[in-house]
N, CA, C, O and CB atoms as a CASP TS submission, in Angstrom:
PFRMAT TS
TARGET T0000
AUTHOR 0000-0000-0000
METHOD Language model
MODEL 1
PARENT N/A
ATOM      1  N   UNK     1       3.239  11.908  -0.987  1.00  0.00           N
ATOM      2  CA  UNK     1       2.544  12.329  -2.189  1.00  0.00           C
ATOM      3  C   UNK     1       2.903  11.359  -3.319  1.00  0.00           C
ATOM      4  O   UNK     1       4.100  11.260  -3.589  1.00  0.00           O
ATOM      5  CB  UNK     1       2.911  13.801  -2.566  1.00  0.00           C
ATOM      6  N   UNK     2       1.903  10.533  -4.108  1.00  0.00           N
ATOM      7  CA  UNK     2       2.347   9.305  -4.868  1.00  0.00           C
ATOM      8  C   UNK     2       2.959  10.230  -6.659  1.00  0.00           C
ATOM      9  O   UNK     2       3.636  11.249  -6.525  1.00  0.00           O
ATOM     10  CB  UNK     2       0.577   7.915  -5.009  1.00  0.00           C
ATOM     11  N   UNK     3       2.900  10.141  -6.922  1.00  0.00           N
ATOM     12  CA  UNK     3       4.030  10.388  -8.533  1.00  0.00           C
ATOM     13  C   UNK     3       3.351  10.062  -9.494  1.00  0.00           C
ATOM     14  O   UNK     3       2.818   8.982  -9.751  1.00  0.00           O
ATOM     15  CB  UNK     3       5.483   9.434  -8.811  1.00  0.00           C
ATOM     16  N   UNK     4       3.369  11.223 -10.162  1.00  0.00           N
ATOM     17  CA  UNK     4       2.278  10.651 -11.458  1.00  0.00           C
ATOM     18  C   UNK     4       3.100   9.948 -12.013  1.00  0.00           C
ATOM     19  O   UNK     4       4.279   9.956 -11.659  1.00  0.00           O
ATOM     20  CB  UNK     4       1.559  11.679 -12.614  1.00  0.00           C
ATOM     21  N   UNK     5       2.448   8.868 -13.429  1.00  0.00           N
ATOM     22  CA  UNK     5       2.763   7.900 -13.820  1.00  0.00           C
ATOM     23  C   UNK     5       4.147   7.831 -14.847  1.00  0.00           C
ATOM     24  O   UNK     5       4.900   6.889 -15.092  1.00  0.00           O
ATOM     25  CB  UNK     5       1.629   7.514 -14.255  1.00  0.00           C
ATOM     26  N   UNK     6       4.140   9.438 -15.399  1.00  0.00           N
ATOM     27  CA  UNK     6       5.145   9.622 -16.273  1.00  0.00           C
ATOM     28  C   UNK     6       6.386   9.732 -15.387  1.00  0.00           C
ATOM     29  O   UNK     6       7.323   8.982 -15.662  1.00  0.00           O
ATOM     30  CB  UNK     6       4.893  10.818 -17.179  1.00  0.00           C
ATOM     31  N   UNK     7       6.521  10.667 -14.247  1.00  0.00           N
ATOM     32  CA  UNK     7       7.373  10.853 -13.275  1.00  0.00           C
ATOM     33  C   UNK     7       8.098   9.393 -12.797  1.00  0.00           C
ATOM     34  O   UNK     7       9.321   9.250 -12.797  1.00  0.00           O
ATOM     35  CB  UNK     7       6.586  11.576 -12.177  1.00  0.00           C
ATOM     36  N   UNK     8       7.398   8.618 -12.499  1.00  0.00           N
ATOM     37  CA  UNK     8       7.764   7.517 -12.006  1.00  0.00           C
ATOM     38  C   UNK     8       8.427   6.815 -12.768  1.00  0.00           C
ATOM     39  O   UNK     8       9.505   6.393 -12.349  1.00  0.00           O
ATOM     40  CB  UNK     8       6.922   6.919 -11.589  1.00  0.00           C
ATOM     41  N   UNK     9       8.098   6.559 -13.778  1.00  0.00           N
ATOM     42  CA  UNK     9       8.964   5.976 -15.232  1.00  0.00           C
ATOM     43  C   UNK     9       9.973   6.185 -15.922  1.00  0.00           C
ATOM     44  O   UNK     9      10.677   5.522 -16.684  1.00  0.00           O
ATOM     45  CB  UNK     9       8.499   6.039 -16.133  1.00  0.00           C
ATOM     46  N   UNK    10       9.921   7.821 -15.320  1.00  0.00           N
ATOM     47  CA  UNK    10      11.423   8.558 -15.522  1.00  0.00           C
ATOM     48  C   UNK    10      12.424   7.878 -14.960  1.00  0.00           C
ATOM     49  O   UNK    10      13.307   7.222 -15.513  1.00  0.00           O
ATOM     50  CB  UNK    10      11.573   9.954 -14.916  1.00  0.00           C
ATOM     51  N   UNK    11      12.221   8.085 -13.766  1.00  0.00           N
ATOM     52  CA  UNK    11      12.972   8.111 -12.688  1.00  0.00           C
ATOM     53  C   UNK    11      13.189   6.674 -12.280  1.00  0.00           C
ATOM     54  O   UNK    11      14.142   6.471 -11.528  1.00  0.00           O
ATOM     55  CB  UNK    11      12.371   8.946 -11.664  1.00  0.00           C
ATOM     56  N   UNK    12      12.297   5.423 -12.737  1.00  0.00           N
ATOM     57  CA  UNK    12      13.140   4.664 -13.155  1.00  0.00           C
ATOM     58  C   UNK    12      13.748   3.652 -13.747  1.00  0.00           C
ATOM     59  O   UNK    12      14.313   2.590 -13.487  1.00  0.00           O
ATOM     60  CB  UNK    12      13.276   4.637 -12.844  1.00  0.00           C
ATOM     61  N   UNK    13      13.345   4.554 -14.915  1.00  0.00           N
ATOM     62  CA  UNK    13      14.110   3.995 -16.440  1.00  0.00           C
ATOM     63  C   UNK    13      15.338   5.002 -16.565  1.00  0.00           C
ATOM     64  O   UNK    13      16.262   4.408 -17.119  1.00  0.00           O
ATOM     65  CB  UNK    13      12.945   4.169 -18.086  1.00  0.00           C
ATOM     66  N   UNK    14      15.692   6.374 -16.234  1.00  0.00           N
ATOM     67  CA  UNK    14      16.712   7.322 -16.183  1.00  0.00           C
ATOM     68  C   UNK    14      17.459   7.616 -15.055  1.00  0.00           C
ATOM     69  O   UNK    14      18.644   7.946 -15.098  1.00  0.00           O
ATOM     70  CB  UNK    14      16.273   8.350 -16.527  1.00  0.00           C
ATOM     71  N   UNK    15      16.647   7.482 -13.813  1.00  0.00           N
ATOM     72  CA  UNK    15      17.594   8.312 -12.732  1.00  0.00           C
ATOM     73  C   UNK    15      17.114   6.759 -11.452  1.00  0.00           C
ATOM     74  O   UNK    15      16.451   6.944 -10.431  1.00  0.00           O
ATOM     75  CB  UNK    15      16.792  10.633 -12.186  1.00  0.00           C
ATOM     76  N   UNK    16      17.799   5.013 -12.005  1.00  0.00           N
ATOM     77  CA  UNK    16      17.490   4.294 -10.870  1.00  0.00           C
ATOM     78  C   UNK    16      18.102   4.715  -9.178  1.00  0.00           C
ATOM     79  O   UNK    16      17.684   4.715  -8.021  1.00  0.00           O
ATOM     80  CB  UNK    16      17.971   2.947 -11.321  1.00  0.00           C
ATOM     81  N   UNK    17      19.535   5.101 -10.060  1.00  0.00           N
ATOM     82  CA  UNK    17      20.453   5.419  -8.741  1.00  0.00           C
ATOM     83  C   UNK    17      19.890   6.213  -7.509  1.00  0.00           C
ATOM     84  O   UNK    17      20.477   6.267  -6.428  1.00  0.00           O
ATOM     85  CB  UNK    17      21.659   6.263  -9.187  1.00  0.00           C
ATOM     86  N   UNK    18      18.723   6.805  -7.775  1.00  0.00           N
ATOM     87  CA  UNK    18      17.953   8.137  -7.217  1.00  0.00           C
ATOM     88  C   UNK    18      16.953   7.500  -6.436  1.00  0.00           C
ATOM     89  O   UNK    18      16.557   7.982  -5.375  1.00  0.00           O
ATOM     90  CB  UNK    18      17.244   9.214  -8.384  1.00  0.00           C
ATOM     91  N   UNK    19      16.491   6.345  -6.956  1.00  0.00           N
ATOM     92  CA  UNK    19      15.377   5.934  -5.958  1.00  0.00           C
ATOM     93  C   UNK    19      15.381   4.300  -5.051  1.00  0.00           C
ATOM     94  O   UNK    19      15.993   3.379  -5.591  1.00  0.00           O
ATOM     95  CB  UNK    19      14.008   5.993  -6.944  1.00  0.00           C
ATOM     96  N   UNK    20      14.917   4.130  -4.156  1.00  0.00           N
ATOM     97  CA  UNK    20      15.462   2.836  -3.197  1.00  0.00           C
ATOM     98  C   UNK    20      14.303   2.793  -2.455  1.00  0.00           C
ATOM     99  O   UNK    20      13.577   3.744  -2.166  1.00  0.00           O
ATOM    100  CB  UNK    20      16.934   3.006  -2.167  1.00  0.00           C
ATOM    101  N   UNK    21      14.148   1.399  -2.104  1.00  0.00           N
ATOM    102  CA  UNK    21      12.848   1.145  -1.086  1.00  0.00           C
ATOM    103  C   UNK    21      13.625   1.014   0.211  1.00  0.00           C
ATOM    104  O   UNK    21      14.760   0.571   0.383  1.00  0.00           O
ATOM    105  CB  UNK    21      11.803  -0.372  -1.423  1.00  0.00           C
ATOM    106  N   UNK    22      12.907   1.415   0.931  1.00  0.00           N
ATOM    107  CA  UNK    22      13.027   0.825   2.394  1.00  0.00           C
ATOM    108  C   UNK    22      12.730  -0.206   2.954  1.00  0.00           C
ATOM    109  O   UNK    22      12.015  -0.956   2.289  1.00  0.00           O
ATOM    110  CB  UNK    22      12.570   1.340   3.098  1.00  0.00           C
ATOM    111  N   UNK    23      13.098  -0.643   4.257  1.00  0.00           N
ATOM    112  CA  UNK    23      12.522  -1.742   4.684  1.00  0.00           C
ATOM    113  C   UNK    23      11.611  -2.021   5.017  1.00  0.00           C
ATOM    114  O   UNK    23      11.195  -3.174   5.128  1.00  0.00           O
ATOM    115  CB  UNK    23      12.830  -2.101   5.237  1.00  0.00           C
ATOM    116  N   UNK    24      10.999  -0.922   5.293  1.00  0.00           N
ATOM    117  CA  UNK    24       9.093  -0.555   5.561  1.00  0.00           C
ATOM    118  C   UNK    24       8.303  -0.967   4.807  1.00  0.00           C
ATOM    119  O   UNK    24       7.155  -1.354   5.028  1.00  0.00           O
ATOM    120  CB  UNK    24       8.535   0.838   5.495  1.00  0.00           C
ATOM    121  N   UNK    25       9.217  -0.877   3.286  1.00  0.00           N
ATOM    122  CA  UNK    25       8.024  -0.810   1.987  1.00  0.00           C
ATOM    123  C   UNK    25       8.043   0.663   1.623  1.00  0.00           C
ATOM    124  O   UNK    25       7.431   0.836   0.569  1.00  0.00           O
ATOM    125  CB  UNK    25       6.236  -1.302   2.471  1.00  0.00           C
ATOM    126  N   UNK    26       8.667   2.086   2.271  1.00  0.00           N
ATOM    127  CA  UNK    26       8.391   3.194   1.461  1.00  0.00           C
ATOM    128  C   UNK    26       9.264   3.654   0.635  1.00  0.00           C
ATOM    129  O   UNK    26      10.423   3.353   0.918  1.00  0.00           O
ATOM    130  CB  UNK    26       8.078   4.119   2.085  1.00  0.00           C
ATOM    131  N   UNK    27       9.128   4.214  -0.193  1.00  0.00           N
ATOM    132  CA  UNK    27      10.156   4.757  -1.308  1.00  0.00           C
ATOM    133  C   UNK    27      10.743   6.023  -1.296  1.00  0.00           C
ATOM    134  O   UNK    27      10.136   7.084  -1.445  1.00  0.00           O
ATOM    135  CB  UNK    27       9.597   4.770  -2.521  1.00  0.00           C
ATOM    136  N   UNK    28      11.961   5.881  -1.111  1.00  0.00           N
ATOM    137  CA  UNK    28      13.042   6.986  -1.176  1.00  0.00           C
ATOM    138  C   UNK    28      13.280   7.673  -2.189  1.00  0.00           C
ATOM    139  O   UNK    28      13.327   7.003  -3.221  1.00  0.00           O
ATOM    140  CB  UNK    28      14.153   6.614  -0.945  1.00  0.00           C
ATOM    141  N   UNK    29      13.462   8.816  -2.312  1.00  0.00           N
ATOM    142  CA  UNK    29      14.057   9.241  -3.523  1.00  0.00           C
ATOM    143  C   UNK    29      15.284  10.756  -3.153  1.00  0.00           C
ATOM    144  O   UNK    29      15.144  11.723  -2.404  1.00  0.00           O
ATOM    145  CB  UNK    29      12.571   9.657  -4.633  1.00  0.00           C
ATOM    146  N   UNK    30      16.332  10.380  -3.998  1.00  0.00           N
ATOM    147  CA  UNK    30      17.301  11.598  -3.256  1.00  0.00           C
ATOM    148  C   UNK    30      17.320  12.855  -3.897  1.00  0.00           C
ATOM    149  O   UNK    30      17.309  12.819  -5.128  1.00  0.00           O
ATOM    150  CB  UNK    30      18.840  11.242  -3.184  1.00  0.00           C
ATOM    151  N   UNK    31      17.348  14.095  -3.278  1.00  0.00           N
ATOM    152  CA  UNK    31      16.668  14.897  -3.628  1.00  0.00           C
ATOM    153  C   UNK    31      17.866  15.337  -4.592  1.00  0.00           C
ATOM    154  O   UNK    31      17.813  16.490  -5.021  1.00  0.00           O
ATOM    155  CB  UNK    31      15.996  15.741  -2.573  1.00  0.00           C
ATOM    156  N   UNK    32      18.866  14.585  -4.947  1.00  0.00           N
ATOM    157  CA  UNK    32      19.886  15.031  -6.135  1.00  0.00           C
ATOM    158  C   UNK    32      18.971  14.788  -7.218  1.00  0.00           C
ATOM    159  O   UNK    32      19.316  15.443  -8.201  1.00  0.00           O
ATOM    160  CB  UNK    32      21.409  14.139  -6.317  1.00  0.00           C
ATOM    161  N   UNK    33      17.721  13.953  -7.462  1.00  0.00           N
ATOM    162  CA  UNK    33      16.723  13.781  -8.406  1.00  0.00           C
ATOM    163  C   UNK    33      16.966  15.129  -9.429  1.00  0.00           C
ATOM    164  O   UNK    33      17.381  15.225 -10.584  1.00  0.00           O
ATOM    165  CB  UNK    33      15.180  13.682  -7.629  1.00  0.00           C
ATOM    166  N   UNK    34      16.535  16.042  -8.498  1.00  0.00           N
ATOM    167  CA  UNK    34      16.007  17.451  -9.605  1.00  0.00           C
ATOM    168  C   UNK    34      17.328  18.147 -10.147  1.00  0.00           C
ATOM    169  O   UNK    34      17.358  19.070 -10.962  1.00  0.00           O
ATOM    170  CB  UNK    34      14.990  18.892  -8.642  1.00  0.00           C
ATOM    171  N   UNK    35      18.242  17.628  -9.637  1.00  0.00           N
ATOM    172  CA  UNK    35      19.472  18.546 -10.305  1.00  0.00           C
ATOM    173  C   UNK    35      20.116  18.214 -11.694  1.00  0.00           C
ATOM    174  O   UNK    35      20.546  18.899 -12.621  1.00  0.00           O
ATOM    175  CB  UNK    35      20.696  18.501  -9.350  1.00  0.00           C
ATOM    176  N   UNK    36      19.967  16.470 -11.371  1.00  0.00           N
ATOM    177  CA  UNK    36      20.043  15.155 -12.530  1.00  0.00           C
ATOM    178  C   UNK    36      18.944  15.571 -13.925  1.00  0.00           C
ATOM    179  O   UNK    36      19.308  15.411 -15.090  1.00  0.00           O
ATOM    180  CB  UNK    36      19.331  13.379 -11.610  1.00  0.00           C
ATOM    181  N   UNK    37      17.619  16.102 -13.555  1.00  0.00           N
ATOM    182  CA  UNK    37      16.746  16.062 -14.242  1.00  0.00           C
ATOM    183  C   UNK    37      16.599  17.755 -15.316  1.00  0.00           C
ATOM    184  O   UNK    37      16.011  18.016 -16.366  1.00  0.00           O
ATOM    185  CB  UNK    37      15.626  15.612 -13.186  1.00  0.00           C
ATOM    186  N   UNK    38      17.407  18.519 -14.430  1.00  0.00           N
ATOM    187  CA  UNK    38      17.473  20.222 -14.842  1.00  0.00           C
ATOM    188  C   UNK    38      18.973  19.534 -16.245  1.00  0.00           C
ATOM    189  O   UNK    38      18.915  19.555 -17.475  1.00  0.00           O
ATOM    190  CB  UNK    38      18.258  21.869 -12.801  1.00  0.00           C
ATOM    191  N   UNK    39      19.973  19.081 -15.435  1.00  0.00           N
ATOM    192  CA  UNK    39      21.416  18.800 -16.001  1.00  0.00           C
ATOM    193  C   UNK    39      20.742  18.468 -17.602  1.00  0.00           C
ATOM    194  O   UNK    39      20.858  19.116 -18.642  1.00  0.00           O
ATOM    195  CB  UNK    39      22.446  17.252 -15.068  1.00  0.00           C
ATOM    196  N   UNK    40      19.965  17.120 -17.303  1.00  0.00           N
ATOM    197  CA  UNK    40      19.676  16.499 -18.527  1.00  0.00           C
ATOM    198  C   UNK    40      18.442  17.462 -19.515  1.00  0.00           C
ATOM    199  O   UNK    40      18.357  17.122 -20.695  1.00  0.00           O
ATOM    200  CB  UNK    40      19.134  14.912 -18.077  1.00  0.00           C
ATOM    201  N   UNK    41      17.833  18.230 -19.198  1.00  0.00           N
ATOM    202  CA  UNK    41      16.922  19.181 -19.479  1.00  0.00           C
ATOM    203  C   UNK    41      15.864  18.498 -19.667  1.00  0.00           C
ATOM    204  O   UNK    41      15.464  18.522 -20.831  1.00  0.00           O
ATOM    205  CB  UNK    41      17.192  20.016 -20.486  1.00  0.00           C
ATOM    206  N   UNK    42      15.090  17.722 -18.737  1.00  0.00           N
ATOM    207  CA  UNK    42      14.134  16.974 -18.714  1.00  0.00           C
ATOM    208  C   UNK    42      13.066  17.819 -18.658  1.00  0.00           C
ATOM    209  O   UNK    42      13.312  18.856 -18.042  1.00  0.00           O
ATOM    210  CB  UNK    42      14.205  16.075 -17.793  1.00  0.00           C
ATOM    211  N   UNK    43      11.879  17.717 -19.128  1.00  0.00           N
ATOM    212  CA  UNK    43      10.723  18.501 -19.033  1.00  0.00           C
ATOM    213  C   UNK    43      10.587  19.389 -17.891  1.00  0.00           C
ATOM    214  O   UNK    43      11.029  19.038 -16.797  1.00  0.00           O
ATOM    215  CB  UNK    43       9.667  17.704 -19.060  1.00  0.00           C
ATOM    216  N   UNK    44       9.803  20.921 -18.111  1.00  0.00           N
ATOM    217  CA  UNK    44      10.127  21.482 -16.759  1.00  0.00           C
ATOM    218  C   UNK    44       8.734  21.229 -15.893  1.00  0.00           C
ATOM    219  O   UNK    44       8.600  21.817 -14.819  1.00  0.00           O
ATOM    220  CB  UNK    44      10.581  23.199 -16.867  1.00  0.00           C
ATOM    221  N   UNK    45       7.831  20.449 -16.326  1.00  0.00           N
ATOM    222  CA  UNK    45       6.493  19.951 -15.879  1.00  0.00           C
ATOM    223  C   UNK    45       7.305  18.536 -14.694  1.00  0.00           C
ATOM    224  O   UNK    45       7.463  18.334 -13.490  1.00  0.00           O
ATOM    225  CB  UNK    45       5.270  19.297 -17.605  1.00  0.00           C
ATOM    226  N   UNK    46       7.478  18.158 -15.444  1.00  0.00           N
ATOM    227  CA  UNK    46       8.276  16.639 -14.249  1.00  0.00           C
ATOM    228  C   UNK    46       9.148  17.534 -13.271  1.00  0.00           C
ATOM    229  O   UNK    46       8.809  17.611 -12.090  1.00  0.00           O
ATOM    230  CB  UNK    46       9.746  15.140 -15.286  1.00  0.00           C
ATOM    231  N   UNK    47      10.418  18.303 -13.804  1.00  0.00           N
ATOM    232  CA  UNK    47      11.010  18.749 -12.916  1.00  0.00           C
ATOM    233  C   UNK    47       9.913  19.694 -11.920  1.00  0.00           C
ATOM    234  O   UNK    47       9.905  19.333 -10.743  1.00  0.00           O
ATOM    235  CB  UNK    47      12.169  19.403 -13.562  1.00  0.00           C
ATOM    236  N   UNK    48       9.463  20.264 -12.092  1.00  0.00           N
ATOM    237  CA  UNK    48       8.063  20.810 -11.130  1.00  0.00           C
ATOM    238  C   UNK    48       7.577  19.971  -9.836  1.00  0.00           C
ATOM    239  O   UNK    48       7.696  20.112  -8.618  1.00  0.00           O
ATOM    240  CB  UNK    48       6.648  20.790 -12.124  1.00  0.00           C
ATOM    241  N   UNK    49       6.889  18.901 -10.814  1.00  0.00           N
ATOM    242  CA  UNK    49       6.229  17.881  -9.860  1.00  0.00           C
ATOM    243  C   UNK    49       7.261  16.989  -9.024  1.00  0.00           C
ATOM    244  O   UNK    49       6.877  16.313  -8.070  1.00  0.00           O
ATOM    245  CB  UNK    49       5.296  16.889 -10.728  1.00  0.00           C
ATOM    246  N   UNK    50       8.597  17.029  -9.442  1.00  0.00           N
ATOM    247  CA  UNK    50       9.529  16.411  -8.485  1.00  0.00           C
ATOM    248  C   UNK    50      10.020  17.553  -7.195  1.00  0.00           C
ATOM    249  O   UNK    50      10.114  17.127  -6.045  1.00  0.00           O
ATOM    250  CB  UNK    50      10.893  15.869  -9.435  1.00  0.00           C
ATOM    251  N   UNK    51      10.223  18.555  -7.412  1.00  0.00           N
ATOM    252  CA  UNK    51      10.180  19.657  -6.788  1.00  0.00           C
ATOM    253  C   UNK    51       9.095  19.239  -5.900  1.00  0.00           C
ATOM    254  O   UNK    51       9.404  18.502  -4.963  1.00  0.00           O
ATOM    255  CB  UNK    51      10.020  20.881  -7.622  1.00  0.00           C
ATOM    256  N   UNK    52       7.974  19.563  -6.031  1.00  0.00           N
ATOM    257  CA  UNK    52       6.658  19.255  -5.337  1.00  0.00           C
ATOM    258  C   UNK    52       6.826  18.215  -4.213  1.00  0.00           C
ATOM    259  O   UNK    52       6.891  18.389  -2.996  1.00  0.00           O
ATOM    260  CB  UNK    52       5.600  18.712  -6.380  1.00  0.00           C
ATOM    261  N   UNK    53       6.887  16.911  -5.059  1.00  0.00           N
ATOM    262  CA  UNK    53       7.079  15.662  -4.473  1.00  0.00           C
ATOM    263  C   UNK    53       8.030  15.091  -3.118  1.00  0.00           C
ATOM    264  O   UNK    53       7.820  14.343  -2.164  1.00  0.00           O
ATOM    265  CB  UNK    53       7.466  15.089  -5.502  1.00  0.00           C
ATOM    266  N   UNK    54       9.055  15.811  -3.570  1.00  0.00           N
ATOM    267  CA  UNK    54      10.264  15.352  -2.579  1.00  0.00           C
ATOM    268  C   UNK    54      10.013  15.596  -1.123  1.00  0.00           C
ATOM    269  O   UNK    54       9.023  16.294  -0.905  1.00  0.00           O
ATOM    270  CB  UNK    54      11.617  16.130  -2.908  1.00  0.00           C
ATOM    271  N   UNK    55      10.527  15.277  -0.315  1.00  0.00           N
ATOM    272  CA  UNK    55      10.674  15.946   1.034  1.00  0.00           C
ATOM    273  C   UNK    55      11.799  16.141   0.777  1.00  0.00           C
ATOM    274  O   UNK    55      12.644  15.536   0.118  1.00  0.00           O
ATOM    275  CB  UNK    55      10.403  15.313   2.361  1.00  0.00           C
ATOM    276  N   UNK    56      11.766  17.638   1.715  1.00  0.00           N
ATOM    277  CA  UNK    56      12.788  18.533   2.002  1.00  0.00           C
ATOM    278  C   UNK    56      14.161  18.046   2.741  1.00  0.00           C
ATOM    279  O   UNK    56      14.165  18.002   3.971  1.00  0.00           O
ATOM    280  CB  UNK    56      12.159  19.516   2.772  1.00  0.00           C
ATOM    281  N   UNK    57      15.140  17.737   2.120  1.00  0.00           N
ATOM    282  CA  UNK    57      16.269  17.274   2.602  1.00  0.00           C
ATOM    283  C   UNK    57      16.865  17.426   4.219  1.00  0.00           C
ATOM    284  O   UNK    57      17.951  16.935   4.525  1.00  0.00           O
ATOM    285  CB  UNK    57      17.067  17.825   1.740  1.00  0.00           C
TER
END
């Protein structure tokens, strides 16, 4: 599921540590994302759509 544009910018301009490419070319993201994003009280619309987004650990 691709990331809307604000999401993506968050995550990484705020949370780089959280996201990594693969060698494939696909993009990782660790699902410590949403805990980082609640901590910091980041919008609860992003935290939503990251919820959404992730695969399930």
């Amino acid at each position: 599921m691709p990331y809307s544009h604000s999401l993506a910018d968050l995550m990484l301009e705020r949370y780089p540590e959280t996201v990594r490419a693969t060698l494939g070319g696909e993009i990782e993201v660790s699902p410590r994302l949403i805990n980082l994003m609640i901590k910091n009280d980041e919008s609860d619309l992003l935290i939503f759509e990251a919820k959404m987004s992730l695969k399930p650990a």
